[in-house]
N, C-alpha and C positions, 0 to 999 in steps of 0.2 A: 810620712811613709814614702820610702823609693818606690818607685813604678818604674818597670820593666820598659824597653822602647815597645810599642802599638805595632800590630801587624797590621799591613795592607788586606784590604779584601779581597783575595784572590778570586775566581768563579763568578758563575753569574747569581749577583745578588742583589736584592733591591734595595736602594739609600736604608728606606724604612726598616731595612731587617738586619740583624746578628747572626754572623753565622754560626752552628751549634758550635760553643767551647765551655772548657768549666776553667779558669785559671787559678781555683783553689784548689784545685784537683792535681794540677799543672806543676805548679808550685811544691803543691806537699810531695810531688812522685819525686822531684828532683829534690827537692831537699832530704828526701829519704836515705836518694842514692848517695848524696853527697856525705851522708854520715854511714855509709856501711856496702860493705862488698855486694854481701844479701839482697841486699836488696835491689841492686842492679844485675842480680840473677834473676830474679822474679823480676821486674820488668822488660828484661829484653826475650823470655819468651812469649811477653805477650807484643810488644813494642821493637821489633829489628830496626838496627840504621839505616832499610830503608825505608820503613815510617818514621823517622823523624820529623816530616812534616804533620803528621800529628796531633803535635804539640804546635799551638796555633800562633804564640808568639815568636816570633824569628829570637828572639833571644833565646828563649827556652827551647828553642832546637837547636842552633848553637851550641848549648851548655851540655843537651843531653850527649852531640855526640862527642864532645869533647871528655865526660865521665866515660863513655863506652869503651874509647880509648885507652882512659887511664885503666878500666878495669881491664884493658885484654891485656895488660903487661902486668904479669903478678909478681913482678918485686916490685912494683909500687902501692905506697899506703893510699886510702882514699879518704880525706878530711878537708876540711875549709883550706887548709895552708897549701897543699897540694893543689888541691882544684884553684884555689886563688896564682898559686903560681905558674899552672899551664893554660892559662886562662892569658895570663901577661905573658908569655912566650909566645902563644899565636896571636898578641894582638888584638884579642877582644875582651879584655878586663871590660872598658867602660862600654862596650856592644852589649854585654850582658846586664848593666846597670851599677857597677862596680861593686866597693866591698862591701858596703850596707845593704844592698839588694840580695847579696849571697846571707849574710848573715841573717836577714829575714826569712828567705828560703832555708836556711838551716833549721829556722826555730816554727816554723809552719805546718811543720806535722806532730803527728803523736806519738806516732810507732814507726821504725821504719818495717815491722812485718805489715803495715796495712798497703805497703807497694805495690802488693798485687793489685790490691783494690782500686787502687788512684789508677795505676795503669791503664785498666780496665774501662775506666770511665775515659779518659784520655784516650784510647781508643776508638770507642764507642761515638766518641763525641767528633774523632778526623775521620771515620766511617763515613759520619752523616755530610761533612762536607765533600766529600771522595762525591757520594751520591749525587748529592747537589749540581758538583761539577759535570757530572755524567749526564744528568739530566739536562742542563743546558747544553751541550753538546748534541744530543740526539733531539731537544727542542730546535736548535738551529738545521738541522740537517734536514728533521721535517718540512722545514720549512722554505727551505731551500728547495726542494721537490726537483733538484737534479738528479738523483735516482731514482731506479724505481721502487715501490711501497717496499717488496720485498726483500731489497739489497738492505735497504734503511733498519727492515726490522731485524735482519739477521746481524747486522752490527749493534744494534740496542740491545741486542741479547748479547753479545759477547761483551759489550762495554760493563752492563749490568753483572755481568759474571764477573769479570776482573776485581769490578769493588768488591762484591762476597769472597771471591777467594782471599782477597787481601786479610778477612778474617780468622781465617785459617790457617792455623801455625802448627798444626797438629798436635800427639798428646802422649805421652808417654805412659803406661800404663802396666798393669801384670799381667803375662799370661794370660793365668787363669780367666781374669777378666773378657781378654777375647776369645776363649775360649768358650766362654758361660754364650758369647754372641752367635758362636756357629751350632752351638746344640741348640740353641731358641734354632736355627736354620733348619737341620738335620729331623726336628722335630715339625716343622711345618713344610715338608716339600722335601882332691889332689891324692890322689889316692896315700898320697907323702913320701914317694916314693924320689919325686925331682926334685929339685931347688925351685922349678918354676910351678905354671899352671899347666895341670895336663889334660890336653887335648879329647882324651879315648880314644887318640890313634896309638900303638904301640910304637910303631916302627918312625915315625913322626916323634912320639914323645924321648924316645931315645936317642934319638941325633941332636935334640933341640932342649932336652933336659926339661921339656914342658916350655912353656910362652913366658920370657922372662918381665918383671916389674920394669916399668922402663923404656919395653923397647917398642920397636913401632914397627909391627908383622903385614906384609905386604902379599894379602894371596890374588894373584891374578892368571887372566885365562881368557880366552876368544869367548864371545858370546856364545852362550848356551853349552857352557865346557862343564859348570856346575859348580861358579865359586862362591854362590847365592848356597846353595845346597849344602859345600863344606864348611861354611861358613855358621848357615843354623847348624850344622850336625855337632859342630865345635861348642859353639853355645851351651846347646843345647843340654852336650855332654858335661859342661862346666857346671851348667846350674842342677845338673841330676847329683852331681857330686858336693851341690851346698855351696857351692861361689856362686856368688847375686852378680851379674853379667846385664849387659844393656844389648840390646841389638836395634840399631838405627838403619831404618827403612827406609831411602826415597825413592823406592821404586814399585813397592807394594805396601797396601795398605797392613794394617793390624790383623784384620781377620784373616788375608789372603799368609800374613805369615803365620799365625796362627795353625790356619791349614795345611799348611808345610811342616810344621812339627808336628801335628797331632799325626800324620801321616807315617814321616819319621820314625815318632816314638812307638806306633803301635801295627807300624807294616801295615798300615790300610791303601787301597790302589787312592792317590789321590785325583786322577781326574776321578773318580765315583763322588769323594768327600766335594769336589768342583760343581758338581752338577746338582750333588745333595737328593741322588733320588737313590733313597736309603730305605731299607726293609726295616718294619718293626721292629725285630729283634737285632740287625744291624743299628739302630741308633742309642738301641738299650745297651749291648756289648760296646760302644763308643763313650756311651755315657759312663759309664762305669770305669770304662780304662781314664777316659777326662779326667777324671777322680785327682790322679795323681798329680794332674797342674795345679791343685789348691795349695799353695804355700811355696808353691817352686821359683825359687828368688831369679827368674828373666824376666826382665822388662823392655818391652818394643817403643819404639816410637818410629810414626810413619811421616814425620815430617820430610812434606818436600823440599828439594832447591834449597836446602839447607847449608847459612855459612859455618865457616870455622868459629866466628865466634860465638854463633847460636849454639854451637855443637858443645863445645868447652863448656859454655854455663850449664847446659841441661846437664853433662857427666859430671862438673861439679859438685849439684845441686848432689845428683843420686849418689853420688861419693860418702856426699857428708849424710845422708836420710838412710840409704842402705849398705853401705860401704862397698860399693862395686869393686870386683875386683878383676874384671876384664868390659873392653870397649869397642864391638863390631861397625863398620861403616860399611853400607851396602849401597853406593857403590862412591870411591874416591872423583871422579870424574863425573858426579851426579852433587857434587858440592859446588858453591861458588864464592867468588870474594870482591866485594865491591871495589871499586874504583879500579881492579889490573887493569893494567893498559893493554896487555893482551893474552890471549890463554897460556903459553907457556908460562909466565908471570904469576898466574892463578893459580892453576896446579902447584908450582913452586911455595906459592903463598900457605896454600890448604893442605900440603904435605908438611910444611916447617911447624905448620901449627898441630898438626895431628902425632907431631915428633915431640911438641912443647908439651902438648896435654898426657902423653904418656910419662913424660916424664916428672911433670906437675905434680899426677896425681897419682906416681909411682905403682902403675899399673901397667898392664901390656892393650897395645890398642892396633886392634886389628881390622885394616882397612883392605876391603874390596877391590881391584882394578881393571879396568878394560888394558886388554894391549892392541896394538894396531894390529895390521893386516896383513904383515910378514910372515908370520909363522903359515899363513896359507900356501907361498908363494913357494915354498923349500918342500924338497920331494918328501921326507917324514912328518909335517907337519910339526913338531915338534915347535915350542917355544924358548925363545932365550931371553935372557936378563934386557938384553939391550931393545928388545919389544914391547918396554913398556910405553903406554902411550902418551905422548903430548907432552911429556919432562922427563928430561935426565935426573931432575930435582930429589924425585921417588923411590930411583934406584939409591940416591945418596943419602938421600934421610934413612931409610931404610935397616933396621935393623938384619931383620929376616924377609927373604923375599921366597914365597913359594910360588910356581909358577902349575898349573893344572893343564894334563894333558889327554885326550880320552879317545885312542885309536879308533876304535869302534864307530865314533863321530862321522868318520871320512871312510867307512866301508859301506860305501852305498851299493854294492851286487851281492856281499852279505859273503866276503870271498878270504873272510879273517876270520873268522867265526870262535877262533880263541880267543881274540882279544874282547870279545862281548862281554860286558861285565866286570870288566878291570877301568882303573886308572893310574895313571903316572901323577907321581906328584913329588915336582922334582925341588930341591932345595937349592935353590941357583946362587942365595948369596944369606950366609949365616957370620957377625958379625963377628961374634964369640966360639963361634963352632964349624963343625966338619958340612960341607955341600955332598949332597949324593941324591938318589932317586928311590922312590919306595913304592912300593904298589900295592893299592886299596881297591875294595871291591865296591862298584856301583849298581843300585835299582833305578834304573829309568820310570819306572813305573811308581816307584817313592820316591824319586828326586832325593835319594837317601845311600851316604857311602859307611861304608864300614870296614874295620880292621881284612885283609884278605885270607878269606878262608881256605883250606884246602880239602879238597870232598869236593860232594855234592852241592849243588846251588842253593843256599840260604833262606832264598827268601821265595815263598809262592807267589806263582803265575797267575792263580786263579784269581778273579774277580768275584767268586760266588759268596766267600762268606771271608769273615777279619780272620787274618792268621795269627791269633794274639798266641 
């Protein structure tokens, strides 16, 4: 039998001890990948390139990130002949054990559905030496007693934290789901009218013919301008009309987005639904309007620090399980990519890719963005195309770039008092279509925009009972 090259023992470990590994475990997750795309979707959300150490053998990290590779370029096949061929391009055919070592790993597992599985333990098992390593580090530090007690402990706790968050890749989930999580809280304390997908903006869906398959919609804005806000309201309104729609979070949890539509969809004041100090009959009229998220095809996930290539597999996966037909990023500048040499480079990297995946998986994917700090500097406030921040790359990938503008923002003597309640939301660069400005009406109080009415103000002031 070929045997893999022996890893060194990294960490503090004693002659007498092994450190936790399983290399049948090891073996079968790569031989999985090696025989199917699938199955390098199931592993890399539990397994990123940057745990590849891992996987305990230097070989079998190697190989893993050289499969993750092959799978982010999808006009390539993933098989023995492939893997064996870019395996001799970089150089480490015989670092991996050559071709009889791959052919074993090809034949070492059962299923490649049981990927997750093996993963899982491969995980589980460079956890414990993550641990290991943490622990002799704060063992030496104790012991060293050049700080003092409390410095020492306040770093064991963060070192400690580091390893658990590494466990944490977040989780994708329905609605409904975190839904069902804030009523346990509240209780304790295409219409076919476009070619494209539409919005529920009107004046939006007619310039833009709805969000086309394909393209890669860019809505950006100054912090706190509300492009978190038009962004669920988009969603939101896609999944009320029957398109199953993903919305990725790295900057709020599940429930916290959660709280943001349940608000949305039912005009409740959301800091109240924040605080959750909610009257009897206030959580029963909540409960019952909830109702309506049981079956409603959005799915969140609140993965942090999330790369482009984590992001591609998860919308894959949902592609193929629920047939997504739209893909929110909350926020593009809240993503990252291993190895850039430097951030322009990255954003460059995470927009090409966010350009690829749209068009992969012939959907429209709509990414979040900060702009810089110009638009403050210019007497109307106002945003332009060339404020988007940190790359040109964004503007260029860019199918549709909407840009979000909300006067009101910057009337702090209260000396506009028209413009309270409206926003701009300007079409700065439409690849296939006309550019102009439209104006939508906003709730601050709902963190919630809608079509602009004319009359009277839509939506109640009051806090006292739900305006269903």
């Amino acid at each position: 039998m070929t045997v893999a090259p022996t890893a060194s023992h990294a960490g503090r470990t004693s002659p007498q001890r092994i450190p936790p590994q399983d290399a049948d475990a090891e073996m079968a997750l790569l031989g999985s990948m090696m025989m199917d795309r699938d199955a390098i979707a199931e592993a890399v959300d539990i397994i990123g390139r940057e745990q590849a150490r891992w996987l305990y053998l230097p070989a079998h990290q190697k190989l893993f990130e050289v499969l993750l590779d092959i799978y982010d370029d999808p006009s390539k096949a993933i098989d023995l002949i492939v893997v064996s061929d870019e395996l001799r391009r970089r150089d480490l055919f015989e670092a991996v054990g050559g071709q009889d070592y791959l052919i074993q790993l090809a034949e070492s597992f059962a299923d490649w559905s049981n990927a997750e599985y093996y993963a899982r333990i491969v995980r589980d098992k460079g956890l414990l030496r993550d641990l290991i390593r943490c622990a002799g580090r704060i063992t030496d530090q104790a012991y060293a007693g050049v700080e003092e007690a409390r410095d020492v402990l306040d770093q064991a706790e963060q070192q400690i934290f580091n390893v658990t968050e590494k466990q944490y890749r977040g989780r994708t989930v329905e609605i409904r789901d975190a839904v069902v999580q804030l009523v346990k809280l509240w209780e304790q304390g295409n219409d076919g009218t476009h070619s494209g997908l539409a919005t529920g903006f009107v004046a939006l869906d007619e310039l833009t013919s709805g969000f086309q398959r394909g393209d890669l919609i860019v809505l950006a804005a100054r912090p706190s301008m509300g492009k978190t806000a038009l962004g669920l309201s988009m969603a939101l309104n896609m999944a009320l009309d029957g398109n199953p729609v993903v919305f990725f979070s790295m900057e709020m949890s599940n429930q916290q987005v959660a709280q943001r539509l349940v608000s949305v969809h039912t005009k409740f004041d959301l800091q109240k639904l924040r605080r959750a100090h909610l009257s009897d009959q206030e959580v029963e009229q909540l409960k019952e309007v909830c109702k309506e998220f049981d079956g409603l095809p959005l799915f969140v996930d609140e993965t942090p620090g999330m790369t482009a290539m984590e992001l591609r597999s998860k919308a894959r996966r949902l592609k193929s399980q629920h047939d997504i037909r739209a893909v929110f990023v909350d926020y593009l500048q809240l993503m990252h990519s291993p190895r850039a040499e430097n951030r322009q480079v990255e954003i460059a990297t995470i927009s090409r890719h966010l350009k690829g995946l749209a068009r992969e998986l012939d959907i429209p994917v709509i990414a979040m963005a900060q702009l810089n700090r110009m638009p403050e500097g210019r007497q109307d406030k106002r945003p332009l195309l060339s404020d988007l921040r940190e790359s040109g790359a964004i503007e260029q990938d860019a199918d549709v770039v909407l840009l979000i503008h909300r006067e009101e923002y910057y009337d702090f003597k209260n000396e506009k008092p028209e413009t309270h309640g409206k926003a701009e939301l300007n079409i700065a660069k439409q690849r296939n279509g006309p550019v102009g400005t439209i104006e939508l009406q906003f709730n601050k109080k709902l963190t919630r925009f809608d079509n602009l009415h004319v009359g009277p103000e839509p939506f109640s002031s009051s806090n006292d009972s739900v305006p269903f």
